[in-house]
mmCIF file as Biopython writes it, N, C-alpha, C and O atoms, coordinates in Angstrom:
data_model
#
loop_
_atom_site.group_PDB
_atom_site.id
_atom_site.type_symbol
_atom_site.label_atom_id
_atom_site.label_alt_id
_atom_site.label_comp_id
_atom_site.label_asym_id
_atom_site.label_entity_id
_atom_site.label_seq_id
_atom_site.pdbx_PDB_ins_code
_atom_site.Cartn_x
_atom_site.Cartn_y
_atom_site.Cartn_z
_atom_site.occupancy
_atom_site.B_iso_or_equiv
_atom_site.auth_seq_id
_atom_site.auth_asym_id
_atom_site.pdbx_PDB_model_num
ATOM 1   N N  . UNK A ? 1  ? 57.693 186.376 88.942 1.0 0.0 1  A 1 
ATOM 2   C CA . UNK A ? 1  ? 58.712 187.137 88.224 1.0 0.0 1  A 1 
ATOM 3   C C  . UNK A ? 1  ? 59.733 186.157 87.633 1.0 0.0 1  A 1 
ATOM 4   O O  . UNK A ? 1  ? 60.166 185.364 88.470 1.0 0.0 1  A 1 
ATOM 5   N N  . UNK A ? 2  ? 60.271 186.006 86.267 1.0 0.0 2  A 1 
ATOM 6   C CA . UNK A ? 2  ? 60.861 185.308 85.652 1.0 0.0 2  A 1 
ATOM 7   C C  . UNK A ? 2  ? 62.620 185.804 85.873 1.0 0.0 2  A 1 
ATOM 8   O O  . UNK A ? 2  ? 63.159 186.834 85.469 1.0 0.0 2  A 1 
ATOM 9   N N  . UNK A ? 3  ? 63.231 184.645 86.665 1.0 0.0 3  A 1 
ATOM 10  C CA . UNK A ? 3  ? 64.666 184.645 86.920 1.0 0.0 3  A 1 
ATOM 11  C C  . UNK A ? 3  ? 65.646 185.203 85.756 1.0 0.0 3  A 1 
ATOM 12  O O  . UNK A ? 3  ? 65.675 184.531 84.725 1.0 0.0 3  A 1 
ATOM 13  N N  . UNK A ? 4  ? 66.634 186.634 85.834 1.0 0.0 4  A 1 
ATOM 14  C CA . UNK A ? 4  ? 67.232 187.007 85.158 1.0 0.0 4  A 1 
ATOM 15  C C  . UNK A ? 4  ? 68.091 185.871 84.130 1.0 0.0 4  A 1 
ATOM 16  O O  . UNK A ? 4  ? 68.368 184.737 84.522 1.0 0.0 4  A 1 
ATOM 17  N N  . UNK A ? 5  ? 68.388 186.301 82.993 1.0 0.0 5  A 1 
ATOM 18  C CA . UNK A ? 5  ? 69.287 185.215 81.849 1.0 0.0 5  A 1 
ATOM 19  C C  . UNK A ? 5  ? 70.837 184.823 82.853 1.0 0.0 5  A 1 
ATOM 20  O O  . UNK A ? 5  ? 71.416 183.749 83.012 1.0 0.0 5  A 1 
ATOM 21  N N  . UNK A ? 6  ? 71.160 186.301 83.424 1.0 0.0 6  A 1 
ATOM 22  C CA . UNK A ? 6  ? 72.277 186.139 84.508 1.0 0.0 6  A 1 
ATOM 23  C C  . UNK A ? 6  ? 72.262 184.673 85.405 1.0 0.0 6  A 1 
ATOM 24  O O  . UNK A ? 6  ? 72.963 183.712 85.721 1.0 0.0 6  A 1 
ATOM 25  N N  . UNK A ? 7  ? 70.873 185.287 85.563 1.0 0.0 7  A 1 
ATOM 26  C CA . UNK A ? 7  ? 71.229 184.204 87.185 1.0 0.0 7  A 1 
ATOM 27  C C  . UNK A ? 7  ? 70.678 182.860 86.703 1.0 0.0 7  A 1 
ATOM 28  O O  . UNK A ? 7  ? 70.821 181.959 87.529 1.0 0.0 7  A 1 
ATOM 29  N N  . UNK A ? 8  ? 70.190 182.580 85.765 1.0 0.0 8  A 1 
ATOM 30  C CA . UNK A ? 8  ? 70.364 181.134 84.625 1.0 0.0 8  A 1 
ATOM 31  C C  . UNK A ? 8  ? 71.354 180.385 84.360 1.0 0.0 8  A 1 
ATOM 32  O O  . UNK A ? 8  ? 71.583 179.187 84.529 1.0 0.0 8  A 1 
ATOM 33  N N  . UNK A ? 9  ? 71.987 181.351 83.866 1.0 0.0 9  A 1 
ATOM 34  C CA . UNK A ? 9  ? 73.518 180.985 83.064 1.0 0.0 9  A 1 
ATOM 35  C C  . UNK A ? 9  ? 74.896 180.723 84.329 1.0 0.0 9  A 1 
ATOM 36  O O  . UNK A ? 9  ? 75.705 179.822 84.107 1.0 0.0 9  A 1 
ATOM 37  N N  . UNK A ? 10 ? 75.032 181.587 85.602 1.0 0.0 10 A 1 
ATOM 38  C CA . UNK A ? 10 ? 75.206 181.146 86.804 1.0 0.0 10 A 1 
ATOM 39  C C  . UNK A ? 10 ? 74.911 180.188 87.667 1.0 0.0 10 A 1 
ATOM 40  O O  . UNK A ? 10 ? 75.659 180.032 88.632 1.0 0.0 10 A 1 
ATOM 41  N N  . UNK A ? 11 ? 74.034 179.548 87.536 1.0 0.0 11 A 1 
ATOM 42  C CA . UNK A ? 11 ? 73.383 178.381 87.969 1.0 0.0 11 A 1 
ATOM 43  C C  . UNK A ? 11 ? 73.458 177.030 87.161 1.0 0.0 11 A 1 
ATOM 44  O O  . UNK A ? 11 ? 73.404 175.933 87.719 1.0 0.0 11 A 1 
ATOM 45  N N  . UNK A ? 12 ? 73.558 177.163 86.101 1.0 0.0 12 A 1 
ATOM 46  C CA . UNK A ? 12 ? 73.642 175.725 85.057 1.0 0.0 12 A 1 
ATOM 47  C C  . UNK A ? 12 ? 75.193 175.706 84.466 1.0 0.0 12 A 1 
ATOM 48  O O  . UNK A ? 12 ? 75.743 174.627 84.251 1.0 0.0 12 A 1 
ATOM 49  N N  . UNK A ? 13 ? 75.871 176.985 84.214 1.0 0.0 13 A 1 
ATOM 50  C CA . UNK A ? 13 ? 77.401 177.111 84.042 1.0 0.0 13 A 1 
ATOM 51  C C  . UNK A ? 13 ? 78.371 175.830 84.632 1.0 0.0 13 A 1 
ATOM 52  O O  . UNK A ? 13 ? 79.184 175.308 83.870 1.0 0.0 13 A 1 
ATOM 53  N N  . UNK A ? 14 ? 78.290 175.565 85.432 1.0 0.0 14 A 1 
ATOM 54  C CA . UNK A ? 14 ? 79.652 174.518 85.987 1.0 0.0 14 A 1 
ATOM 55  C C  . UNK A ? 14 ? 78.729 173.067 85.402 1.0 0.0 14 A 1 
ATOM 56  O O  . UNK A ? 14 ? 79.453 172.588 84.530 1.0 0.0 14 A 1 
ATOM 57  N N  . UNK A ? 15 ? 77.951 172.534 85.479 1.0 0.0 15 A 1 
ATOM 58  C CA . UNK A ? 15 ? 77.038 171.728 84.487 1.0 0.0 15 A 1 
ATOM 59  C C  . UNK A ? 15 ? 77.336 171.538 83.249 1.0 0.0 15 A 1 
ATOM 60  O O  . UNK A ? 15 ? 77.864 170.494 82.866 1.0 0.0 15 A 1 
ATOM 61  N N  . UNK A ? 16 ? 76.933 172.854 82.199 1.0 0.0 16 A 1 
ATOM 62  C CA . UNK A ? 16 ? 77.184 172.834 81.049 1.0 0.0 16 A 1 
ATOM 63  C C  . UNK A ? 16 ? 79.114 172.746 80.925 1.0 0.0 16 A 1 
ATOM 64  O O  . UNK A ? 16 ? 79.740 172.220 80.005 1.0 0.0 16 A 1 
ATOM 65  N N  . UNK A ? 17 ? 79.410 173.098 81.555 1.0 0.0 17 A 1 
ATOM 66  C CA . UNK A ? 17 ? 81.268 173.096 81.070 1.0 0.0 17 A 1 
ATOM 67  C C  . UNK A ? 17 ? 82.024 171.692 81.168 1.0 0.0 17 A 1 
ATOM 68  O O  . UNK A ? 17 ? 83.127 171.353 80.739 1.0 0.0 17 A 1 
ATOM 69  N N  . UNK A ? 18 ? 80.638 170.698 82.185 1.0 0.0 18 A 1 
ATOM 70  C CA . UNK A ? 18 ? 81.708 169.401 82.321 1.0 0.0 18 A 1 
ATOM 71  C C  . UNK A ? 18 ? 81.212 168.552 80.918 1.0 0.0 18 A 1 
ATOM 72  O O  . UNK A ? 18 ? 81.839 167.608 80.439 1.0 0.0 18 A 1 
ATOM 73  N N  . UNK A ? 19 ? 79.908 169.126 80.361 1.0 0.0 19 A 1 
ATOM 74  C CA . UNK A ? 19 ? 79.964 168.278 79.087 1.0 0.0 19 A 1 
ATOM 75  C C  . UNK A ? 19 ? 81.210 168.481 77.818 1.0 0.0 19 A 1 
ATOM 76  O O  . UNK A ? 19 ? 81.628 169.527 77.320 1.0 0.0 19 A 1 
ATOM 77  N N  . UNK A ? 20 ? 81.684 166.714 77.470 1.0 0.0 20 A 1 
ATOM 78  C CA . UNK A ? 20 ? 82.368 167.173 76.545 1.0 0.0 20 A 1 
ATOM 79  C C  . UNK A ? 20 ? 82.343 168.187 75.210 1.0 0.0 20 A 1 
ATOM 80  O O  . UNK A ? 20 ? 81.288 168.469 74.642 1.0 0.0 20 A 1 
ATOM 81  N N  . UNK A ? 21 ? 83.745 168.733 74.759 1.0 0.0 21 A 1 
ATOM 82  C CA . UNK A ? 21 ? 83.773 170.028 74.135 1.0 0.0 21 A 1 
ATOM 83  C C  . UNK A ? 21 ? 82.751 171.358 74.447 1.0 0.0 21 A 1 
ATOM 84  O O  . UNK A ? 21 ? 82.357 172.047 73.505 1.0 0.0 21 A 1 
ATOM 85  N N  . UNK A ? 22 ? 82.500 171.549 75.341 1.0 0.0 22 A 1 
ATOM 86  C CA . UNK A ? 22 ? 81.755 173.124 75.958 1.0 0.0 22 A 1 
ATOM 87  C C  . UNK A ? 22 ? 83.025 173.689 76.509 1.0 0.0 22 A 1 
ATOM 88  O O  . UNK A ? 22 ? 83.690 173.169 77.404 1.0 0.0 22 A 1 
ATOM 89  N N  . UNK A ? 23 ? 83.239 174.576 76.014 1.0 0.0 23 A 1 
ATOM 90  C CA . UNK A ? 23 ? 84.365 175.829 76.956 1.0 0.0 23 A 1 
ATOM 91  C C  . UNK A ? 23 ? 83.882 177.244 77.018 1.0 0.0 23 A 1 
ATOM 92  O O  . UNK A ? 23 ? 84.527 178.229 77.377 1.0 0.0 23 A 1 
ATOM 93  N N  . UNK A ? 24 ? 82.716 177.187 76.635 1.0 0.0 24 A 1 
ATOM 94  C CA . UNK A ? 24 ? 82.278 178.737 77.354 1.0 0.0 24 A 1 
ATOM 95  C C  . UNK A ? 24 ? 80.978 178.545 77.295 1.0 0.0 24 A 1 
ATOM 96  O O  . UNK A ? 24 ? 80.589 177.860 76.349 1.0 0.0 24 A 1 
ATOM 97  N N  . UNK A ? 25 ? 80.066 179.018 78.153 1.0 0.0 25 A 1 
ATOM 98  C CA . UNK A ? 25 ? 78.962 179.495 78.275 1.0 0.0 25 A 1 
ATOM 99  C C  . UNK A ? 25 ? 78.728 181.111 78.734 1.0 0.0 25 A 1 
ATOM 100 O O  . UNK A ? 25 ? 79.206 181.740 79.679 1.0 0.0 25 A 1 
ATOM 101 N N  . UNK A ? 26 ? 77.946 181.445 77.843 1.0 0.0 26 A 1 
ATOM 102 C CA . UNK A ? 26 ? 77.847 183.294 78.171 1.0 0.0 26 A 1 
ATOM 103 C C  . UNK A ? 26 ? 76.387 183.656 77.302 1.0 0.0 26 A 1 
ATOM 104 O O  . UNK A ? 26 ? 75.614 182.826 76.821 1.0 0.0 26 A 1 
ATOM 105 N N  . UNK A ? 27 ? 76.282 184.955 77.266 1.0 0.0 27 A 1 
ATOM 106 C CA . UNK A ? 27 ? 74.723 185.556 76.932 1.0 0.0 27 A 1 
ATOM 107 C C  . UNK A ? 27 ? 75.089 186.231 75.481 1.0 0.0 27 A 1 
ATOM 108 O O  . UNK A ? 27 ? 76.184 186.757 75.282 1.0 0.0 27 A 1 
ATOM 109 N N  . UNK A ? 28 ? 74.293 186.177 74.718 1.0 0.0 28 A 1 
ATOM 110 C CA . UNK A ? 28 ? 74.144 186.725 73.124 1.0 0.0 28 A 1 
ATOM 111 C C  . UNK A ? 28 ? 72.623 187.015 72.908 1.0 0.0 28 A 1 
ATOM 112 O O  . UNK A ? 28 ? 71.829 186.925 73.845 1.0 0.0 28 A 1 
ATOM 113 N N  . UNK A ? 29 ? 72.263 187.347 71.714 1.0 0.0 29 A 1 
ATOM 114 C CA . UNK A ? 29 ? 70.920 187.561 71.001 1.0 0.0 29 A 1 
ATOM 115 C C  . UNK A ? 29 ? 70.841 186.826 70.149 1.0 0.0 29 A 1 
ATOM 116 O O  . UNK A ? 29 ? 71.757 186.288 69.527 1.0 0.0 29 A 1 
ATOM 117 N N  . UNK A ? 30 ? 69.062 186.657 69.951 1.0 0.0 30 A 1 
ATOM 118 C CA . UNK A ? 30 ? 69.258 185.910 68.838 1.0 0.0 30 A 1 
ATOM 119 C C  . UNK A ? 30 ? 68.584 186.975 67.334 1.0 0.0 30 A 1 
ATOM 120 O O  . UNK A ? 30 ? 68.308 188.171 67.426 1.0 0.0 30 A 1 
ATOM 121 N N  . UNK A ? 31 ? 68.478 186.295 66.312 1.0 0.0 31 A 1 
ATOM 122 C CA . UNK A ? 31 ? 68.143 187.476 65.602 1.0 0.0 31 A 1 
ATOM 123 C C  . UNK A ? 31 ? 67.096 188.463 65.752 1.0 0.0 31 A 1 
ATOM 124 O O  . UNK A ? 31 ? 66.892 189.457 65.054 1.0 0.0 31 A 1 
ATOM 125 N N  . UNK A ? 32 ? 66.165 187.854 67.234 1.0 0.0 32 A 1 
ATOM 126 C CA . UNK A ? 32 ? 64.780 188.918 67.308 1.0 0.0 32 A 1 
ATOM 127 C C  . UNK A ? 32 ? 65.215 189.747 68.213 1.0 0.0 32 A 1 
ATOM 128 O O  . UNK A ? 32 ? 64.461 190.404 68.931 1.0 0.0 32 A 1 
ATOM 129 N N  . UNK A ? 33 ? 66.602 189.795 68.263 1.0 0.0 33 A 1 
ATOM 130 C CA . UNK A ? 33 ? 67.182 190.468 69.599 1.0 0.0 33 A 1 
ATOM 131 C C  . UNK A ? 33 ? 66.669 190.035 71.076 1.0 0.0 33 A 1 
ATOM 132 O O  . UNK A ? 33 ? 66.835 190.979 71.848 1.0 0.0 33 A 1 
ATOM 133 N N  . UNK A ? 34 ? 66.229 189.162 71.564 1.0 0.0 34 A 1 
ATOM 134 C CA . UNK A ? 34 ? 66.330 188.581 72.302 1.0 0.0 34 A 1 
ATOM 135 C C  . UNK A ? 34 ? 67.256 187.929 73.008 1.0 0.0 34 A 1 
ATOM 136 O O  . UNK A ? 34 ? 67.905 187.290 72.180 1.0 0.0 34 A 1 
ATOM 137 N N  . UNK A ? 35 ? 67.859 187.651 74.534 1.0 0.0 35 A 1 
ATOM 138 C CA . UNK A ? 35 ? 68.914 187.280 75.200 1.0 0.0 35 A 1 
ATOM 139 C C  . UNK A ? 35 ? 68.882 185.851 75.133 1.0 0.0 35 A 1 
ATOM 140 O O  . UNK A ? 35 ? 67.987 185.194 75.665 1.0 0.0 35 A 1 
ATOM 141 N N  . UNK A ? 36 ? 69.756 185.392 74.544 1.0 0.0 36 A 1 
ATOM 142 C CA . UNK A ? 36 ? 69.883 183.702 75.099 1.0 0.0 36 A 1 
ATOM 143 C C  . UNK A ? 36 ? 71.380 183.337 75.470 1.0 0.0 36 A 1 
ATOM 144 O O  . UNK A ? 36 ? 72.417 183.992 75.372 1.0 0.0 36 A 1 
ATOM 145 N N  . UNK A ? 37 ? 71.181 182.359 75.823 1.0 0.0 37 A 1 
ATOM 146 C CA . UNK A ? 37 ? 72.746 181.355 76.195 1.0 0.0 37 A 1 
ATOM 147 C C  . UNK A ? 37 ? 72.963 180.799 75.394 1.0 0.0 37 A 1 
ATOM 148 O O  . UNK A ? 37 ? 72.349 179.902 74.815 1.0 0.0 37 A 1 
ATOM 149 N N  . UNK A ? 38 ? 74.365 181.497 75.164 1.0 0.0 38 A 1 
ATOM 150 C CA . UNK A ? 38 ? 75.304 180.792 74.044 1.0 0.0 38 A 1 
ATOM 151 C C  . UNK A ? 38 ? 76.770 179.703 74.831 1.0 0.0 38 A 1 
ATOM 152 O O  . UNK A ? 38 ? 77.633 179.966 75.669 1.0 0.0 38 A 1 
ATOM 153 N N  . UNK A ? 39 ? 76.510 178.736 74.208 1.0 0.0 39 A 1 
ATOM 154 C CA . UNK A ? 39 ? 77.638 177.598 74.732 1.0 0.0 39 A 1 
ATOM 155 C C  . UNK A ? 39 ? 78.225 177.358 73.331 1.0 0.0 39 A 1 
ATOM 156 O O  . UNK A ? 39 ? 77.800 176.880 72.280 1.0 0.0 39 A 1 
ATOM 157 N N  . UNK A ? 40 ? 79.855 178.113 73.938 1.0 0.0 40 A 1 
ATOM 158 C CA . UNK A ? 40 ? 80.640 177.752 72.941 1.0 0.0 40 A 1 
ATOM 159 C C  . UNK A ? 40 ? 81.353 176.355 72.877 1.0 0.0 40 A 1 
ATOM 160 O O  . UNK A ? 40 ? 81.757 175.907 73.950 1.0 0.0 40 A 1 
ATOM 161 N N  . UNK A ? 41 ? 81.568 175.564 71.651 1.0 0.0 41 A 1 
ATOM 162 C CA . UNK A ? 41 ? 82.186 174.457 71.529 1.0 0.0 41 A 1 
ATOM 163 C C  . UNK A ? 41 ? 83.368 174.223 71.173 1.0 0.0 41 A 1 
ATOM 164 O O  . UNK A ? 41 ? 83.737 175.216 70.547 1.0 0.0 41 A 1 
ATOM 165 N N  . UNK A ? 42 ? 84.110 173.533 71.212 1.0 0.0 42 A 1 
ATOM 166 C CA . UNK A ? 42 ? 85.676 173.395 70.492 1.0 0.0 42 A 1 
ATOM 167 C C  . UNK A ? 42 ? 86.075 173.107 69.692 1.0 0.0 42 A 1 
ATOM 168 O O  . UNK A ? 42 ? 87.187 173.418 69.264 1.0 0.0 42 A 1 
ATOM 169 N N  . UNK A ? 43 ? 84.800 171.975 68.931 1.0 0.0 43 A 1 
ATOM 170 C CA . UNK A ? 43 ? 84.373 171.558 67.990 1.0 0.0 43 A 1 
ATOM 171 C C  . UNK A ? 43 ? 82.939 170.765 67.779 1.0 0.0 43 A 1 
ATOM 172 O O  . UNK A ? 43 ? 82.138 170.488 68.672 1.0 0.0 43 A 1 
ATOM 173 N N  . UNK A ? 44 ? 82.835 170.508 66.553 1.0 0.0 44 A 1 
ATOM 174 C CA . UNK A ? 44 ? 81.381 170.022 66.211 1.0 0.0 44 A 1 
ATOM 175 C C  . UNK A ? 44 ? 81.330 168.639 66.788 1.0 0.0 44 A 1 
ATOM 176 O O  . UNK A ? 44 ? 82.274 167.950 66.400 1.0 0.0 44 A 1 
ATOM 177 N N  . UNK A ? 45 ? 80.541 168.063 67.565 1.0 0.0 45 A 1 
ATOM 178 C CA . UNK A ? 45 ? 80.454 166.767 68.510 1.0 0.0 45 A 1 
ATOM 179 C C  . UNK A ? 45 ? 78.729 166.392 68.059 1.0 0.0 45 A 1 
ATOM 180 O O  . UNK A ? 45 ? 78.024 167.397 68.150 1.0 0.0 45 A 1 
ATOM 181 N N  . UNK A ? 46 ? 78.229 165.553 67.756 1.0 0.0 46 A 1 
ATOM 182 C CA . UNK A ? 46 ? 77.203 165.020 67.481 1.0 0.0 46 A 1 
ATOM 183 C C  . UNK A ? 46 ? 76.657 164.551 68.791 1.0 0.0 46 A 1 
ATOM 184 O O  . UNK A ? 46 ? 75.440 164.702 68.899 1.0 0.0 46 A 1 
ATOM 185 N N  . UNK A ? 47 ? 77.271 164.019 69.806 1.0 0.0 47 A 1 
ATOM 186 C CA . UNK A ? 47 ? 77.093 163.776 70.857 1.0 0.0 47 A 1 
ATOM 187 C C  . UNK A ? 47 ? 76.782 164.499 71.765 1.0 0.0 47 A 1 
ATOM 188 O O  . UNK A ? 47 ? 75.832 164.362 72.536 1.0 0.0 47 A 1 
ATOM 189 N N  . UNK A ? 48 ? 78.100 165.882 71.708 1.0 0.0 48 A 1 
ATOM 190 C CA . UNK A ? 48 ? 77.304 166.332 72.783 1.0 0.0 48 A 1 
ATOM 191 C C  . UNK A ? 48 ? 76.441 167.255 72.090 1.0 0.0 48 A 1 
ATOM 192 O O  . UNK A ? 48 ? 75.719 167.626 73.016 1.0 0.0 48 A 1 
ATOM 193 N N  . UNK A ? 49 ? 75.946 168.023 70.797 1.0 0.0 49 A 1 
ATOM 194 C CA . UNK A ? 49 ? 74.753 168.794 70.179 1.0 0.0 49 A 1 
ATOM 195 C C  . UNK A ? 49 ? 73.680 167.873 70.807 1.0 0.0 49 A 1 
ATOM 196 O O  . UNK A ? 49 ? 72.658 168.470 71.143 1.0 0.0 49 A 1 
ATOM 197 N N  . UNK A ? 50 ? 73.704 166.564 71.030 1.0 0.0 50 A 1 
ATOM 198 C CA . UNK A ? 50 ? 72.311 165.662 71.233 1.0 0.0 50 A 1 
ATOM 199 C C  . UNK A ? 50 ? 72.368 165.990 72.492 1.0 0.0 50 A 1 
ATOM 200 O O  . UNK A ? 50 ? 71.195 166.210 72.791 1.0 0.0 50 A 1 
ATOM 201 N N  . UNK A ? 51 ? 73.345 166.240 73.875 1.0 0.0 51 A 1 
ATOM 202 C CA . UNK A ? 51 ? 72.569 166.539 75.099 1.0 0.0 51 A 1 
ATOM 203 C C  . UNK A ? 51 ? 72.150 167.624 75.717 1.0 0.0 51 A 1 
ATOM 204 O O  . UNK A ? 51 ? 71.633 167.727 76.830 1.0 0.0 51 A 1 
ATOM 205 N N  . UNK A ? 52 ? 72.542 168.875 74.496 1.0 0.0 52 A 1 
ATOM 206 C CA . UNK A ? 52 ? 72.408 170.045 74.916 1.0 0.0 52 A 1 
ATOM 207 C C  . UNK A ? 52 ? 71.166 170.189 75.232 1.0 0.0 52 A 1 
ATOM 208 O O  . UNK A ? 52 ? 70.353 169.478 74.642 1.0 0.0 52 A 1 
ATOM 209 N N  . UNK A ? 53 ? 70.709 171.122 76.217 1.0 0.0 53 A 1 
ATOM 210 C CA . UNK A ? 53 ? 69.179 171.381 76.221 1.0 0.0 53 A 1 
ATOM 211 C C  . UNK A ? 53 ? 69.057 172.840 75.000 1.0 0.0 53 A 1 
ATOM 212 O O  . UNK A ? 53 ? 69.960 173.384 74.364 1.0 0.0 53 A 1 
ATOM 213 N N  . UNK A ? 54 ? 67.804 173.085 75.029 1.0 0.0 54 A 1 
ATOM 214 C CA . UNK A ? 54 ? 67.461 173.726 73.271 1.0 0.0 54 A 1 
ATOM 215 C C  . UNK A ? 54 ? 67.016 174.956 74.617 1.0 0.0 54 A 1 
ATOM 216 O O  . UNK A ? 54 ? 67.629 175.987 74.340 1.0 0.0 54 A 1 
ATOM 217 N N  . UNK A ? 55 ? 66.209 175.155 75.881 1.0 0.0 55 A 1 
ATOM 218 C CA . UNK A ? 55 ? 66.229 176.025 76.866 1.0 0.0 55 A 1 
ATOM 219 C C  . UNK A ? 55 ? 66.198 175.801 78.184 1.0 0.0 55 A 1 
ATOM 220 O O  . UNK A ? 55 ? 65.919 174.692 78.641 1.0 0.0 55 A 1 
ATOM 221 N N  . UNK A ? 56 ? 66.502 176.901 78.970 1.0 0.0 56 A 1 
ATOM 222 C CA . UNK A ? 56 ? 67.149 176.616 80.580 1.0 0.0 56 A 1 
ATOM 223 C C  . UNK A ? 56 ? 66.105 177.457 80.721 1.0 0.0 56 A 1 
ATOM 224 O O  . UNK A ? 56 ? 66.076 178.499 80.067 1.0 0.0 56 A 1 
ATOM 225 N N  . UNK A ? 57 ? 64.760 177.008 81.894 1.0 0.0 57 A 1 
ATOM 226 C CA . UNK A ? 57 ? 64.022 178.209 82.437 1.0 0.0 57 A 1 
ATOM 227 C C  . UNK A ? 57 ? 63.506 179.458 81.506 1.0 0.0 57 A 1 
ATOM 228 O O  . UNK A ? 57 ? 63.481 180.658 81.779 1.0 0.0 57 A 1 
ATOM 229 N N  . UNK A ? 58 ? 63.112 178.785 80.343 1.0 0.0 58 A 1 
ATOM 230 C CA . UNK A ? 58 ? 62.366 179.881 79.471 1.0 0.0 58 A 1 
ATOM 231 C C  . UNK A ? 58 ? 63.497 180.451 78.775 1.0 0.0 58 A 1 
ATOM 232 O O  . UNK A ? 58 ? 63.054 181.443 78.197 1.0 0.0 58 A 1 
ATOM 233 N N  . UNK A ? 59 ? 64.678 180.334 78.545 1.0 0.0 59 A 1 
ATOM 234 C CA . UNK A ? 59 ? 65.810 181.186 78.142 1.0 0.0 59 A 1 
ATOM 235 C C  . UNK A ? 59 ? 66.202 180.421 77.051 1.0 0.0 59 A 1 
ATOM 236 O O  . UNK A ? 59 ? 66.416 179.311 77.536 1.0 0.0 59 A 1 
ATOM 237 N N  . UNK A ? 60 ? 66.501 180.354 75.406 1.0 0.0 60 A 1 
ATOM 238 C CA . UNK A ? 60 ? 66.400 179.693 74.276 1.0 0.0 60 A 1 
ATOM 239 C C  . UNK A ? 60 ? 68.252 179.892 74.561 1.0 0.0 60 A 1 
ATOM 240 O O  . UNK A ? 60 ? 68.943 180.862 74.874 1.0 0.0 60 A 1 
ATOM 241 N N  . UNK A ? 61 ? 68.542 178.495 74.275 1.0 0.0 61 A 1 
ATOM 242 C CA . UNK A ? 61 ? 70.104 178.173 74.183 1.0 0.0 61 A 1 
ATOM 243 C C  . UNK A ? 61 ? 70.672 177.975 73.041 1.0 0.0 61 A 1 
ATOM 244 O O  . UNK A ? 61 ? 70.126 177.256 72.204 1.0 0.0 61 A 1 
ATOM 245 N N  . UNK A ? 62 ? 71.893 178.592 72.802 1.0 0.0 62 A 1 
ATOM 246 C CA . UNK A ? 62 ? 71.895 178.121 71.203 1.0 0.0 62 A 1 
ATOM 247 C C  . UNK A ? 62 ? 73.817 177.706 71.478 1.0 0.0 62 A 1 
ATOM 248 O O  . UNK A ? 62 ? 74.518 178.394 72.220 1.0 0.0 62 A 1 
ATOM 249 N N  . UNK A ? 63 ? 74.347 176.472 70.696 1.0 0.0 63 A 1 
ATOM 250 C CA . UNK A ? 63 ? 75.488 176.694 70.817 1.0 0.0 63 A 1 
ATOM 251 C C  . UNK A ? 63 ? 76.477 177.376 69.166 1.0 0.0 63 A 1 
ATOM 252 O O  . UNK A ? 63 ? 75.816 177.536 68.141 1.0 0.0 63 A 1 
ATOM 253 N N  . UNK A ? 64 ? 77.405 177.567 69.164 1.0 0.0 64 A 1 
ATOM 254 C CA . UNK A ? 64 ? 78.446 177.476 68.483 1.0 0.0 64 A 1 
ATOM 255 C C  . UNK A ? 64 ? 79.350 177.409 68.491 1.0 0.0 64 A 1 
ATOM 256 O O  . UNK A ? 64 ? 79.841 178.017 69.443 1.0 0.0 64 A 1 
ATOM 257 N N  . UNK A ? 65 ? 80.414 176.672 67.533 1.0 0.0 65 A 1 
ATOM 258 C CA . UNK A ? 65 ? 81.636 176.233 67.327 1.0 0.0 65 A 1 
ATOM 259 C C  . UNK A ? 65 ? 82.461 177.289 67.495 1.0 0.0 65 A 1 
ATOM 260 O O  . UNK A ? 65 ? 82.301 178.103 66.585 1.0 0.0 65 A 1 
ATOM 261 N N  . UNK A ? 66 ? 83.463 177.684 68.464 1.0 0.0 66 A 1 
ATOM 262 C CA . UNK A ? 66 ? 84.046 178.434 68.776 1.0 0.0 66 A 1 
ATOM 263 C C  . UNK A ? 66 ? 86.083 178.506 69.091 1.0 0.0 66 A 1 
ATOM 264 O O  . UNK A ? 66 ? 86.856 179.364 69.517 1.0 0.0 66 A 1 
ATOM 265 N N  . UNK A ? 67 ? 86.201 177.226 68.636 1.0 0.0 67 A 1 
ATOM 266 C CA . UNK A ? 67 ? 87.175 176.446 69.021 1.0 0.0 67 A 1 
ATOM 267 C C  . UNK A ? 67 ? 87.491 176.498 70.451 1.0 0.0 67 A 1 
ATOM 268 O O  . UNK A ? 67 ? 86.764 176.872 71.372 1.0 0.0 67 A 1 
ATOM 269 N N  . UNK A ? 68 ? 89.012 175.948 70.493 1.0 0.0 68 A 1 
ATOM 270 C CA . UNK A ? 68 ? 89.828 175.990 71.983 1.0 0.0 68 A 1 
ATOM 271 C C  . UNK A ? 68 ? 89.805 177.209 72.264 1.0 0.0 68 A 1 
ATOM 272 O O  . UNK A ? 68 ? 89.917 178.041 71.364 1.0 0.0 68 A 1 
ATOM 273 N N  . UNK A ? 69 ? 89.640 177.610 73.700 1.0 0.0 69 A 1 
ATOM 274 C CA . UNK A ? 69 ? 89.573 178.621 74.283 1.0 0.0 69 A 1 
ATOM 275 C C  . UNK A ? 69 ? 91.096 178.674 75.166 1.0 0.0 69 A 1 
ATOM 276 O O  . UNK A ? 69 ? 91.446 177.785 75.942 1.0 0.0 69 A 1 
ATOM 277 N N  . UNK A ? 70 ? 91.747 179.682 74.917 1.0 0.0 70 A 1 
ATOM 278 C CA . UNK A ? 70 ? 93.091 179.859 75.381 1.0 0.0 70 A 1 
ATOM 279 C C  . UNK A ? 70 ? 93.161 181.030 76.739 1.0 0.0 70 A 1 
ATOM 280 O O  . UNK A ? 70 ? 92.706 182.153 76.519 1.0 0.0 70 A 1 
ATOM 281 N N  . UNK A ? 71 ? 93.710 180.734 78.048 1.0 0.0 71 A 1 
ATOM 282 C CA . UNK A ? 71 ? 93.495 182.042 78.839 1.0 0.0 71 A 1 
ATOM 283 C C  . UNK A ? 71 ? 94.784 182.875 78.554 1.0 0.0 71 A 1 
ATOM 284 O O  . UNK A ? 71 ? 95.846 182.625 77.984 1.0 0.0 71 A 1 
ATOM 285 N N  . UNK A ? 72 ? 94.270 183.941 79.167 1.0 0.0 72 A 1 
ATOM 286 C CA . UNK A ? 72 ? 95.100 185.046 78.354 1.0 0.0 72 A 1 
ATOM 287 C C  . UNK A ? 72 ? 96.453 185.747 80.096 1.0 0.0 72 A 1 
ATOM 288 O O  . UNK A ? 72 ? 97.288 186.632 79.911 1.0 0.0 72 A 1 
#
């Protein structure tokens, strides 16, 4: 049985956030409506786009530029 996108994104989350500019990781679709992980950025980094992984456990990752994330 293939591990929920949840419990993916829970498991690699504190990982993905210490790379530079990542401030969110969370779940979206992609246009086939399909669930993937979206890692938002703060800005466009060449560096870190090169260490992102492209999927976690069968789950297609996609990031975007999302800027600074402010708590509320």
């Amino acid at each position: 049985m293939r591990t929920s996108i949840q419990d993916v994104k829970q498991k690699h989350a504190a990982r993905l956030m210490e790379m530079p500019g990542v401030v969110s990781v969370g779940i979206g679709r992609n246009e086939d409506g399909q669930s993937v992980i979206v890692l938002g950025l703060d800005r466009e980094r060449a560096a870190t786009r090169g260490q992102l992984p492209n999927c976690l456990e069968g789950y297609e990752v996609r990031a975007e530029v999302v800027g600074k994330v402010k708590a509320r």
